[in-house]
C-alpha positions as CSV (number, residue, x, y, z in Angstrom):
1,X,80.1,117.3,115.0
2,X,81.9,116.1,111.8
3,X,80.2,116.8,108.7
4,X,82.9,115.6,105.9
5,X,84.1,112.7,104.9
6,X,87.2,111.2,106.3
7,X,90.6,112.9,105.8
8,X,93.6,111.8,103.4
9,X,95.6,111.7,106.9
10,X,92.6,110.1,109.1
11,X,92.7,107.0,106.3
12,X,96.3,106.4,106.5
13,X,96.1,106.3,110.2
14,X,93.5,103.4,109.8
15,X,94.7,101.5,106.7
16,X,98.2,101.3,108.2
17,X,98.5,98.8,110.1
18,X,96.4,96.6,107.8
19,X,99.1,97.6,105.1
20,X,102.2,96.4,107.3
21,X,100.3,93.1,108.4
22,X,99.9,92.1,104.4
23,X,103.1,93.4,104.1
24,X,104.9,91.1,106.9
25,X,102.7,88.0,105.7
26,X,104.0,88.4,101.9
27,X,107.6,88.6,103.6
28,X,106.9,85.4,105.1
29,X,107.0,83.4,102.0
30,X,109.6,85.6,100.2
31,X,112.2,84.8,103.0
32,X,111.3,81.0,102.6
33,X,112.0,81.5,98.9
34,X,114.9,82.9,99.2
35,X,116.2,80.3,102.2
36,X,115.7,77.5,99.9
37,X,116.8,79.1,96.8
38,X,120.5,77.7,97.1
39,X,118.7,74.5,97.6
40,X,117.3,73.7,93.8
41,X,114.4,74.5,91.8
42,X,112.8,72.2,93.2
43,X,112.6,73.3,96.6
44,X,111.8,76.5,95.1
45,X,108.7,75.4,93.3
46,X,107.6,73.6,96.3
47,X,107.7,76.8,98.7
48,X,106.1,78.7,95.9
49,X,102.9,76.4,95.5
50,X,102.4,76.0,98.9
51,X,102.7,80.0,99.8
52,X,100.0,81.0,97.4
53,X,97.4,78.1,99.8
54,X,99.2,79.9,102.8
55,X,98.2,83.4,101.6
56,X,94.9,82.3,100.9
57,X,94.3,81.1,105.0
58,X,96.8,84.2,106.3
59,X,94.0,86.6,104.7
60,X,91.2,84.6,105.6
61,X,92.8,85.1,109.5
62,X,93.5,88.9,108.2
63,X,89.5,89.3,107.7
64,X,88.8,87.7,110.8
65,X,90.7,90.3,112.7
66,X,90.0,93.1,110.7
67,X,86.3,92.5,111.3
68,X,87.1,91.9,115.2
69,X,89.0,95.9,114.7
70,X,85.7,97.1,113.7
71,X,83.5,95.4,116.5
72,X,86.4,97.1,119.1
73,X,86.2,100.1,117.1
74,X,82.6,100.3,117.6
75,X,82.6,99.8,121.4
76,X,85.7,102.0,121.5
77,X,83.8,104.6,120.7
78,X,80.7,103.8,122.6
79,X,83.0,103.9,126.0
80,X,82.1,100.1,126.3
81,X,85.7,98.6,127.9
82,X,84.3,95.4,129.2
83,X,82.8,94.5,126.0
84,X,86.9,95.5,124.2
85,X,88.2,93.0,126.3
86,X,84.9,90.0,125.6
87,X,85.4,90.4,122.1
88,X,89.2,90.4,122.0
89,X,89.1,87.0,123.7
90,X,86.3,85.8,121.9
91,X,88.0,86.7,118.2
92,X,91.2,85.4,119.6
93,X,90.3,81.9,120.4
94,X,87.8,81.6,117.8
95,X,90.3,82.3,115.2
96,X,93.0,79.8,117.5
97,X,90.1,77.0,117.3
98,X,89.5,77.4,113.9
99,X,92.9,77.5,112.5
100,X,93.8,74.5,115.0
101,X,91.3,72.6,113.1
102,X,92.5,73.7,109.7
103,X,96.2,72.6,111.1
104,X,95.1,69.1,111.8
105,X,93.4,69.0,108.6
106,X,95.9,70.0,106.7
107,X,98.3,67.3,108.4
108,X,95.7,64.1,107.8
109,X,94.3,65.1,104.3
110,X,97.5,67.0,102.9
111,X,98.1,65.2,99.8
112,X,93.8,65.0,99.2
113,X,94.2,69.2,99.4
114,X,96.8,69.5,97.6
115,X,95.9,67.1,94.5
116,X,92.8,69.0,94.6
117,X,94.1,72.7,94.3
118,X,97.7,71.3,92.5
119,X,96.1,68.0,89.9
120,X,99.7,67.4,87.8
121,X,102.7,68.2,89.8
122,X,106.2,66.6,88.9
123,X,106.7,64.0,91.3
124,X,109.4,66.1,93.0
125,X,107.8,69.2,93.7
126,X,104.8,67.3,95.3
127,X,107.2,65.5,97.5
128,X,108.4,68.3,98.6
129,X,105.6,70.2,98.5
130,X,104.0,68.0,100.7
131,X,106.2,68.0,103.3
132,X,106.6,72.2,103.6
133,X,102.7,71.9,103.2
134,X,102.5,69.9,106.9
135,X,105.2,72.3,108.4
136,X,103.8,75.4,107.7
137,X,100.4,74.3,108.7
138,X,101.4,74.2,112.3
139,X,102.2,77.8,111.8
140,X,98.6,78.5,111.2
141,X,97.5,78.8,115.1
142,X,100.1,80.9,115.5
143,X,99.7,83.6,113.1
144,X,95.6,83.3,114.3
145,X,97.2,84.9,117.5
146,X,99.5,87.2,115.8
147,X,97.1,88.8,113.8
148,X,94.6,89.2,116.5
């Protein structure tokens, strides 16, 4: 039986993955920077506003799941398989229900949202802001099953 703490080695092992999914999130809004960069500052300003409320649901999904890894863990290591799989499923479309819902929110109260979060935006960069806003929130299921 194991009397010490965890290891230097045994907490990489578990905080990786957790480290690469931040990791591939954050590159999700730097490539969509840089794609619209040639585009105008504009654009720029627009992907930028609307990443930081993207970040905010994409580690809101990121707890989800990361609580779900420590249910799994948990049964893992109680030899309980059946339970793995019930609370896989479970997490999964939980998190695809909810984020469904924040999607169709997002598309019928976008402008309320972001005039709430965003009060005095140039005209231009709410526009546009607007209109990445309603994109990317049909991304949201998605990355619910990604990350579980």
């Amino acid at each position: 039986m194991r009397t010490h703490a965890f290891t230097t080695k045994d907490i990489v092992k578990m905080a990786w993955p957790v480290v690469v999914e931040f990791a591939l999130a954050a590159t999700v809004g730097i490539s969509d920077t840089i794609m619209v960069s040639n585009v105008g500052d504009v654009a720029v300003s627009a992907v930028g506003l609307i990443d930081s409320v993207n970040m905010l649901f994409i580690s809101v999904f990121t707890a989800i799941a990361t609580g779900t890894t420590v249910v799994v863990a948990q049964l893992f290591g109680k030899g309980d398989r059946d339970n793995i799989h019930k609370t896989i499923a479970q997490s999964s479309l939980l998190l695809f229900l909810v984020m469904s819902v924040v999607t169709i929110v997002v598309v019928i109260f976008n402008r309320q949202i972001f005039d709430i979060i965003y009060p005095e935006v140039d005209t231009a960069v709410r526009n546009n802001s607007l209109s990445y806003f309603i994109i990317t929130a049909f991304t949201y299921p998605l990355f619910a099953i990604f990350l579980n």
